[in-house]
BAKEDO-107725 format. One record per atom (N, C-alpha, C): residue in three letters; x, y, z. Coordinates in steps of 0.02 Angstrom, whole numbers, padded with zeros to 5 digits, always signed. Example, Ala and Ser with C-alpha at 12.3 -4.5 7.8 and 13.67 -1.06 7.14 Angstrom:
<sites>
Ala+00660-00284+00390/Ala+00615-00225+00390/Ala+00660-00165+00390/Ser+00642-00112+00354/Ser+00684-00053+00357/Ser+00645+00002+00394/
</sites>
This chain:
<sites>
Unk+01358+02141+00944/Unk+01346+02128+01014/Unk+01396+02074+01036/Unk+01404+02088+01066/Unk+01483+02043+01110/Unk+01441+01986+01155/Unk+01458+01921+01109/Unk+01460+01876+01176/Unk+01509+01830+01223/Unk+01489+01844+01261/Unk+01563+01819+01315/Unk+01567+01746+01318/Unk+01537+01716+01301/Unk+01543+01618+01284/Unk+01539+01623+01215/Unk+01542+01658+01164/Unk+01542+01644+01092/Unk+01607+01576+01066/Unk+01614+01576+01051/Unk+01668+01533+01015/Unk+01708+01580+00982/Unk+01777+01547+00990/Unk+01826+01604+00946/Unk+01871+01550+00908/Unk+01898+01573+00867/Unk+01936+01551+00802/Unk+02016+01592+00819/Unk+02073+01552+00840/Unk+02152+01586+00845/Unk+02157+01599+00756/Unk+02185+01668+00748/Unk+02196+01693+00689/Unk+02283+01701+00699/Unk+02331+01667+00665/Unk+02408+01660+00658/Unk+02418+01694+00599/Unk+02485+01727+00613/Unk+02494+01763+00547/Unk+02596+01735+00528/Unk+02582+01720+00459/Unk+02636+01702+00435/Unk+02702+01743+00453/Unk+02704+01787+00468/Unk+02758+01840+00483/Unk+02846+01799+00523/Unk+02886+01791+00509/Unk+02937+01776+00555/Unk+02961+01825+00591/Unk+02961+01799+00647/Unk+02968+01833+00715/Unk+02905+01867+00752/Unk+02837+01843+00702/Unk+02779+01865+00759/Unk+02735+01815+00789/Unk+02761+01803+00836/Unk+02695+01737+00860/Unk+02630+01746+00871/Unk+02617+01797+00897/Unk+02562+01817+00931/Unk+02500+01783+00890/Unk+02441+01783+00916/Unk+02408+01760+00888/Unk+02333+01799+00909/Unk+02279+01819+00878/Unk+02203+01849+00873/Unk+02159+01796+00874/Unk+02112+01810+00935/Unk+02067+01769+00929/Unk+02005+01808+00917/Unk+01956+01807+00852/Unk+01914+01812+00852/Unk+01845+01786+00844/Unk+01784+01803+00842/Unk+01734+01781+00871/Unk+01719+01731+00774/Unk+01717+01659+00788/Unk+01714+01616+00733/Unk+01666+01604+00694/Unk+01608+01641+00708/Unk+01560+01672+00646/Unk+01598+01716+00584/Unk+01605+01759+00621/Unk+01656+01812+00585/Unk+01714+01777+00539/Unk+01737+01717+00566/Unk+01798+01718+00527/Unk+01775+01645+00492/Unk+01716+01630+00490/Unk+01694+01582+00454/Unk+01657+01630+00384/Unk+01626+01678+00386/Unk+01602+01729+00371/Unk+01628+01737+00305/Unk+01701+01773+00340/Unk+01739+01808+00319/Unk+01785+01773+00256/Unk+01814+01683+00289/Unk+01833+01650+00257/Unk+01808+01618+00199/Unk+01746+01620+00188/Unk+01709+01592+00130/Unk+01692+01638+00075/Unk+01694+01708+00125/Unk+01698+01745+00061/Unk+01758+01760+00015/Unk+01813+01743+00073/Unk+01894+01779+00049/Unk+01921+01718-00015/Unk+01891+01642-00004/Unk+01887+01577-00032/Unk+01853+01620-00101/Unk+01804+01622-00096/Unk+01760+01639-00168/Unk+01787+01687-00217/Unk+01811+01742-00185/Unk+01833+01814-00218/Unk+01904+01788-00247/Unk+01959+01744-00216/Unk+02016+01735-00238/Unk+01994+01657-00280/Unk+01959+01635-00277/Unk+01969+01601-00318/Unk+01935+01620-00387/Unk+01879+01636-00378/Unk+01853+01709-00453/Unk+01924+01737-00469/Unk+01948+01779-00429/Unk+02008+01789-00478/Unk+02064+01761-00514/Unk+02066+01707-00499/Unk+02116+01640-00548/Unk+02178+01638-00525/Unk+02217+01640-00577/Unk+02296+01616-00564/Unk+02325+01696-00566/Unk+02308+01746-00581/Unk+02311+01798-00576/Unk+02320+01846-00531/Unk+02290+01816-00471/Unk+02291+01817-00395/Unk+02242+01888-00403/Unk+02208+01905-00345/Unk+02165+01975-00303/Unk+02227+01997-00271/Unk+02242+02054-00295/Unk+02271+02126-00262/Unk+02243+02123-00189/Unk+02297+02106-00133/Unk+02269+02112-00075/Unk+02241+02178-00051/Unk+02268+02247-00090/Unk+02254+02314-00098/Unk+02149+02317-00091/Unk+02152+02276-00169/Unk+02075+02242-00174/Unk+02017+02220-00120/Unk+02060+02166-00090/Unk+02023+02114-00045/Unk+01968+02155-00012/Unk+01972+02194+00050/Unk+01925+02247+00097/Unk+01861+02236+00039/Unk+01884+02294-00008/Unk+01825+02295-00061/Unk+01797+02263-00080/Unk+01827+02203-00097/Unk+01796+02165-00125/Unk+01728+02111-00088/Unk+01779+02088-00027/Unk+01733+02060+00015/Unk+01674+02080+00057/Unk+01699+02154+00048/Unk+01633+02207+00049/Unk+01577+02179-00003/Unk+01572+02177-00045/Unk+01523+02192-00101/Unk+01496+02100-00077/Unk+01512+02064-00069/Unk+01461+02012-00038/Unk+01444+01998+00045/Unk+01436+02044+00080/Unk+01394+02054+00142/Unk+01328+02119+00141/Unk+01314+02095+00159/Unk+01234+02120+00182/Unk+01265+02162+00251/Unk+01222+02214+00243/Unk+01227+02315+00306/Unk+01217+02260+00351/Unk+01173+02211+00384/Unk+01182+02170+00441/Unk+01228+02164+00464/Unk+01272+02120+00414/Unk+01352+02079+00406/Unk+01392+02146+00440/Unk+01388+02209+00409/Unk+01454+02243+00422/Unk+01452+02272+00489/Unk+01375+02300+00501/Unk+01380+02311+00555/Unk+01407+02275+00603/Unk+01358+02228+00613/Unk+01405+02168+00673/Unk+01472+02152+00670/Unk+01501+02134+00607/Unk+01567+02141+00610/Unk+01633+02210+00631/Unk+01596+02243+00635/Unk+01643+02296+00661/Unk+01706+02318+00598/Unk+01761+02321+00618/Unk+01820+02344+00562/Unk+01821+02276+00518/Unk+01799+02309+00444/Unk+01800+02247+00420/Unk+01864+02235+00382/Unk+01899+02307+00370/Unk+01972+02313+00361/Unk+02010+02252+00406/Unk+02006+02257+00467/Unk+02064+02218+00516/Unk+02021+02153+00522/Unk+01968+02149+00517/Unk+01955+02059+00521/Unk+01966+02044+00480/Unk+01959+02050+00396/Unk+01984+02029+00349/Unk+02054+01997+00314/Unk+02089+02064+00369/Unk+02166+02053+00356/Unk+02194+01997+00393/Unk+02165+01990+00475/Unk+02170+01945+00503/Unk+02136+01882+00487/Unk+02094+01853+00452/Unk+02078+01792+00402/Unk+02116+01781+00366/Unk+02116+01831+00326/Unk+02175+01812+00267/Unk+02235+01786+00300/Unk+02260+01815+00359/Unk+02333+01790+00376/Unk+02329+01718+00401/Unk+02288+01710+00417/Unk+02241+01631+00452/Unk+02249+01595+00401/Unk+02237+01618+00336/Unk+02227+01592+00294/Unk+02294+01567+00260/Unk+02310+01587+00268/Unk+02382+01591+00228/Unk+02430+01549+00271/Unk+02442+01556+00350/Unk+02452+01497+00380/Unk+02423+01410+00383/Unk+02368+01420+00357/Unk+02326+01359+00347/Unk+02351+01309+00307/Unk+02381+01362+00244/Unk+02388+01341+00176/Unk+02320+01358+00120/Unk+02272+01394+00168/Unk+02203+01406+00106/Unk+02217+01435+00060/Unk+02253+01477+00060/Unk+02290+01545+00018/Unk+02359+01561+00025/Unk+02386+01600-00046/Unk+02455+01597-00028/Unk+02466+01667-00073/Unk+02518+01681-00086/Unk+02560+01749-00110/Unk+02594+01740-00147/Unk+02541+01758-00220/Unk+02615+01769-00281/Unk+02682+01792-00260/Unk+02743+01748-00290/Unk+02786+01766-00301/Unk+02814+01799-00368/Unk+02764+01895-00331/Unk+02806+01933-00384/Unk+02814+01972-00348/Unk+02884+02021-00398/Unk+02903+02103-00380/Unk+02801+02139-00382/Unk+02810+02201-00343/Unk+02775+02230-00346/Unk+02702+02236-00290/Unk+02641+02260-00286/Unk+02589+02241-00246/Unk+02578+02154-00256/Unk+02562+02164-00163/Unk+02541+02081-00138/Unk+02469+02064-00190/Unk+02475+02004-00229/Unk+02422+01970-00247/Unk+02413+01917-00200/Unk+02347+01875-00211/Unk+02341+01794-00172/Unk+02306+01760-00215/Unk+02314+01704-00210/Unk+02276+01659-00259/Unk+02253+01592-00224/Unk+02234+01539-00225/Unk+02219+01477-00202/Unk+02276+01448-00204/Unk+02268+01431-00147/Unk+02367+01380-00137/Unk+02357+01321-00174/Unk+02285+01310-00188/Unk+02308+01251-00236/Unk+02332+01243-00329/Unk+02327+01326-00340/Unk+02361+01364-00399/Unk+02414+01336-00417/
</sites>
């Protein structure tokens, strides 16, 4: 349910040359962020397969959670990129699929 005074959270994404910026509703990306915190840091220095992430952060919300959240594909992705501008999270530097790990790794 959409509320029109909710509070929103600007979601920035690391990209050069994209400024733009998503604002979404800051339940959601408080939500979203504590779970994306928990799952990457369970996975260690090893980093979570961003391939992973969707799924994963699936498996700790409750049918409530998803419903209300809507695409949990694109809010997710958009946290994570939040995230990653923050400094919460960051991107192995390897060849091959994107991992993430705790920037403080």
């Amino acid at each position: 349910m959409k509320r029109p005074t909710e509070p929103k959270t600007a979601c920035r994404t690391p990209a050069e040359g994209r400024d733009g910026v998503t604002n979404i509703p800051s339940w959601k990306f408080d939500l979203l962020r504590a779970i994306i915190l928990k799952v990457v840091e369970e996975a260690g220095s090893d980093g979570l397969p961003f391939s992973q992430l969707k799924d994963t952060v699936r498996l700790h919300l409750t049918g409530e959670d998803l419903a209300e959240l809507g695409s949990l594909g694109w809010h997710t992705t958009c946290v994570k990129l939040e995230m990653e501008v923050a400094g919460d999270i960051k991107r192995l530097d390897a060849k091959g699929p994107q991992r993430i790990v705790l920037a403080s790794l």
